[in-house]
N, C-alpha and C positions, 0 to 999 in steps of 0.2 A: 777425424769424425767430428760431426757436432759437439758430441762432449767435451772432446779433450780440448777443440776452443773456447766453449761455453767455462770449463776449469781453468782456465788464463786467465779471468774474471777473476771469481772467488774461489773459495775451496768448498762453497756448497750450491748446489745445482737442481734444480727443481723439474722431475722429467712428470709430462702428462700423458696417460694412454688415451688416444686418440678413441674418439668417438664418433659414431657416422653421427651424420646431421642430425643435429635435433635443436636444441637453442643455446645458445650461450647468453649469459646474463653475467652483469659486472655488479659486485656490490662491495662498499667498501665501509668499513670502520675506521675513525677516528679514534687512538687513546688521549687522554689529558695527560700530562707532568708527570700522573701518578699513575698511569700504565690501565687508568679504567677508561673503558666505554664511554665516548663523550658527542661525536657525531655520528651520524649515518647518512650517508653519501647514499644521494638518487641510484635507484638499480636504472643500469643502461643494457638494452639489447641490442646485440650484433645479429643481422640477420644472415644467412649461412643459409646453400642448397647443395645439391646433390654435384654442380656445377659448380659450385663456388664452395667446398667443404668445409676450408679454414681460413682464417684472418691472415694476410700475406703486409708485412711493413706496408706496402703501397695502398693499404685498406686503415690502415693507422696515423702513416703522417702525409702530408705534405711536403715535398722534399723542394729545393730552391731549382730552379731549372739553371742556376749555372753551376753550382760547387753539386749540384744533386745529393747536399747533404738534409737532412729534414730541420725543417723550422718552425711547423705546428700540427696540432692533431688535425687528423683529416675528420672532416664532417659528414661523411655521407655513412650510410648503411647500418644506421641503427638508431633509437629511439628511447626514450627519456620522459617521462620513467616506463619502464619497461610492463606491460599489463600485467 
């Protein structure tokens, strides 16, 4: 199953219940040294339909066409900062 490869990784594993479409938005904090709040990273949207419901690797990076392992985030399909 998923899990139990996802637990190959670490011994803790993060499960989300799926949501139909609606928006996803990325926001992200920075701590300093001492564990406080120091940046705030741009919200990013991913846009998402009824056809296209979740983010698939192939919407994330760019993979190298010969080892087809990934090499950079992919650029398309969402927007910065997010309205």
């Amino acid at each position: 199953s998923a899990l139990a490869e996802a637990f190959k990784f670490d011994s803790e594993v993060l499960c989300e219940k799926f949501i139909p479409p609606g928006r996803e938005i990325r926001m992200a904090v920075l701590e300093n040294d001492q564990g406080e709040p120091a940046t705030i990273l741009p919200c990013v949207e991913y846009f998402l339909s009824k056809d296209h419901p979740i983010r698939t690797p192939e919407d994330k990076y760019t993979n190298d066409k010969t080892t087809g392992m990934p090499v950079c985030m992919a650029s398309g399909g969402r927007q910065c900062p997010a309205d």
